[in-house]
N, C-alpha and C positions, 0 to 999 in steps of 0.2 A: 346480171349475176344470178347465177341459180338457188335454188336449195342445198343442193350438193355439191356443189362445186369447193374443187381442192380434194374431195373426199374419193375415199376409194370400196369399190365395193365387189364382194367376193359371190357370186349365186350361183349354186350347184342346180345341175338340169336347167340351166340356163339358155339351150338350145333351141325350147322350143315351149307353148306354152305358157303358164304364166310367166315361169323362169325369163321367156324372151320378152314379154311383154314389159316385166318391172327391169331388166335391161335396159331397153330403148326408155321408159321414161325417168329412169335414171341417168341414164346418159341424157338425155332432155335437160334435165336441171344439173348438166355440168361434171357427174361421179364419171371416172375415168371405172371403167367395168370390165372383171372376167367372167368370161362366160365358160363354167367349170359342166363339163358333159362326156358322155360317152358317145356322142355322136359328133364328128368332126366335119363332116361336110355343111348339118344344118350349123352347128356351131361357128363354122365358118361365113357361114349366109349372113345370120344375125351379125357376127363383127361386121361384117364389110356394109351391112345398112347403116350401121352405128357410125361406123368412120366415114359413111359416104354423104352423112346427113349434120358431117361436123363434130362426131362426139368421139371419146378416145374408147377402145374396148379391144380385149383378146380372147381368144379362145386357148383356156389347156385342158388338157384331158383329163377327167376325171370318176372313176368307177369310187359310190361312195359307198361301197361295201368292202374295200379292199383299202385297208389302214394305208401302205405305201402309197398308194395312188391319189387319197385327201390328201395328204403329207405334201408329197411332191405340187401340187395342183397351187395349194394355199403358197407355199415359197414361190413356187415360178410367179405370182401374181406379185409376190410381196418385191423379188427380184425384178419385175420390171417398174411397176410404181411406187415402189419402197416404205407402202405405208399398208396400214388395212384398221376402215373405217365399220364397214357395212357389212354383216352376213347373215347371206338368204342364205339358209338352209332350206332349200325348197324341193330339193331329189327326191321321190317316192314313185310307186308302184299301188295299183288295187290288187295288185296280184291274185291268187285266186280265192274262189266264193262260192261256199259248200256246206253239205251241213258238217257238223263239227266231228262226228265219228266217221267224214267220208276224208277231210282235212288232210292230208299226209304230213307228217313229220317235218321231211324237209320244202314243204310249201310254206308252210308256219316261218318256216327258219328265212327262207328268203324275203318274205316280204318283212319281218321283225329287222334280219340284219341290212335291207337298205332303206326301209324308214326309219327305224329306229335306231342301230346304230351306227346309222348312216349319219343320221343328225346328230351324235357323243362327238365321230369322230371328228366331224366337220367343225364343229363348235368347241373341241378338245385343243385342235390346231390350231383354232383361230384366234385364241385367246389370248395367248401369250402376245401376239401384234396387236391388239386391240388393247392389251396394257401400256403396250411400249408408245402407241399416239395418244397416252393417254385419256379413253374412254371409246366407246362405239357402238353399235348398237347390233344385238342379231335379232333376226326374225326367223322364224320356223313356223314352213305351211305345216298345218293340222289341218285338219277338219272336220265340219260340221257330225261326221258321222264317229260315233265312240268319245263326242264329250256332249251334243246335245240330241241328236237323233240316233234311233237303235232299232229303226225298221228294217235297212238293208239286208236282207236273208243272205245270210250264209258269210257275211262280211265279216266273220272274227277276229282275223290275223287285222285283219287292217285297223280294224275299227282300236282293238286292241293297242299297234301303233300307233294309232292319231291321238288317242287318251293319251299313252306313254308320252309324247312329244308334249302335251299339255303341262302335265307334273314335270316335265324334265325343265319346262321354260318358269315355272314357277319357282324352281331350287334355286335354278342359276341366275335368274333374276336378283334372289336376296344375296347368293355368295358372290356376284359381280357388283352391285350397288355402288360399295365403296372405291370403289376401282373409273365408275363414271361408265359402267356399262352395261346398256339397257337392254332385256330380254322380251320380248311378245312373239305369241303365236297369231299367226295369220288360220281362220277355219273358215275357208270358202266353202260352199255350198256347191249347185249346180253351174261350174262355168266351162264354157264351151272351149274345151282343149279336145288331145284325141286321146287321153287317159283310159275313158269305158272301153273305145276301139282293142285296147291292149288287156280288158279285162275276161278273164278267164272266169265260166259259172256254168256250172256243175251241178247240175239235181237242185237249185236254189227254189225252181216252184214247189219241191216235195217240204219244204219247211212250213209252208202255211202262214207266210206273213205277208200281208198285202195290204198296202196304203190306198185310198181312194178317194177323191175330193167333188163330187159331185158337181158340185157348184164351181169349179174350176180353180186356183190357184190364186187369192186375194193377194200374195208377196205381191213386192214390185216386182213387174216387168216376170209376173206371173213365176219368180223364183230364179229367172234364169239371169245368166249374168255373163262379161265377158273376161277377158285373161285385163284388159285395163283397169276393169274396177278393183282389181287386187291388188295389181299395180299403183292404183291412185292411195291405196289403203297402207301400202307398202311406205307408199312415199311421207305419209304421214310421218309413218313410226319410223323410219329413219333418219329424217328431218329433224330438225329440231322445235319443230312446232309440235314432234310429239317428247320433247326433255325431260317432263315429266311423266312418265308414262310408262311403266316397266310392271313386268310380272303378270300380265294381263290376255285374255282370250280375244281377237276380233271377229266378230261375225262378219263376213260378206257375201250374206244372201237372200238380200230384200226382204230378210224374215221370215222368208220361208220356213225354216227349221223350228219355229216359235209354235205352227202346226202340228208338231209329231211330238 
């Protein structure tokens, strides 16, 4: 019998990434899992490992910037496994990385409204199910960057998000409590997904901030890290071996970040 087993567990950008990674080791310890993305062919890939390897899971589609589209996503999951246990919030963007007078308007606005209130809506919708199985737990990737390091040039909007998502998990933490439902932020550090691949940077060497370690990188495993070890971090806090445990930051970046 698993950790999660009987449970049900909802993760946005769950396609690919950490998303697929705390997937399959959720599905590992038994969570029957949707895998909520805007990409249906990877989305598809991950179900059909998950079900090929013995574990239950689906794909529906989900754009987490678009209120109808969380809405629909969270019911299709609840309509097939009629419960909802677990929610990753974990859908984000670095989107783009400039300095702040070159920033446009609406680059600000897109990467705020799919981090940020990408994570309200997801966790807006989720909650009402998560009262109804009486308690459950969300998680919300943040990250290391805009609540403990602030070198990344040009990373406002984001950085800015990943802080918001901290304070957001802190509110709802104490307003869910009583209800048996436990909030934590996940803030990975450097793990190898293809996030950077996707990030847009703009005049970032014209800002003058540049990190340097002469002596090479004392973290573990030199800072770097994989989409499992957020996973294995994941698996904590939705377990019940992490029950007590709500309102809190995870670091998962061998320390790295204790550096800057």
């Amino acid at each position: 019998m698993g950790m999660l087993t009987g449970k049900v567990a909802f993760i946005t950008e769950g396609a690919s990434g950490i998303g697929a990674g705390t997937a399959r080791r959720f599905a590992q310890e038994g969570a029957r899992v949707a895998l909520a993305d805007v990409q249906p062919e990877e989305g598809e890939k991950v179900r059909d490992e998950i079900t090929q390897a013995g574990g239950e899971a689906l794909y529906v589609p989900c754009d987490v910037s678009d209120e109808q589209s969380v809405r629909d996503a969270i019911e299709a999951t609840v309509a097939a496994y009629g419960r909802l246990d677990i929610v990753f919030a974990n859908a984000g963007i670095n989107g783009v990385w400039a300095p702040i007078d070159e920033l446009h308007p609406d680059e600000w606005d897109r990467t705020l409204n799919i981090n940020l209130r990408g994570t309200y809506l997801t966790v807006h919708y989720a909650v009402p199910h998560l009262k109804r199985a009486g308690g459950g737990s969300i998680l919300i990737t943040s990250s290391v960057n805009g609540n403990r390091t602030f070198s990344s040039a040009g990373a406002s909007a984001y950085s800015a998000s990943k802080a918001g998502q901290v304070a957001l998990t802190k509110m709802i933490a104490l307003e869910l409590g009583r209800h048996n439902i436990r909030c934590n932020a996940i803030c990975p550090g450097l793990i190898h997904t293809n996030i950077q691949e996707r990030t847009n940077q703009r005049h970032t060497d014209q800002i003058g901030i540049k990190v340097e370690l002469p002596d090479g990188n004392p973290a573990l495993h030199g800072g770097e890290g994989e989409p499992v070890d957020v996973a294995d971090a994941c698996l904590f806090l939705a377990s019940d071996l992490g029950r007590h445990v709500s309102g809190t930051e995870l670091y998962v970046d061998g320390g790295a970040s204790l550096l800057r």
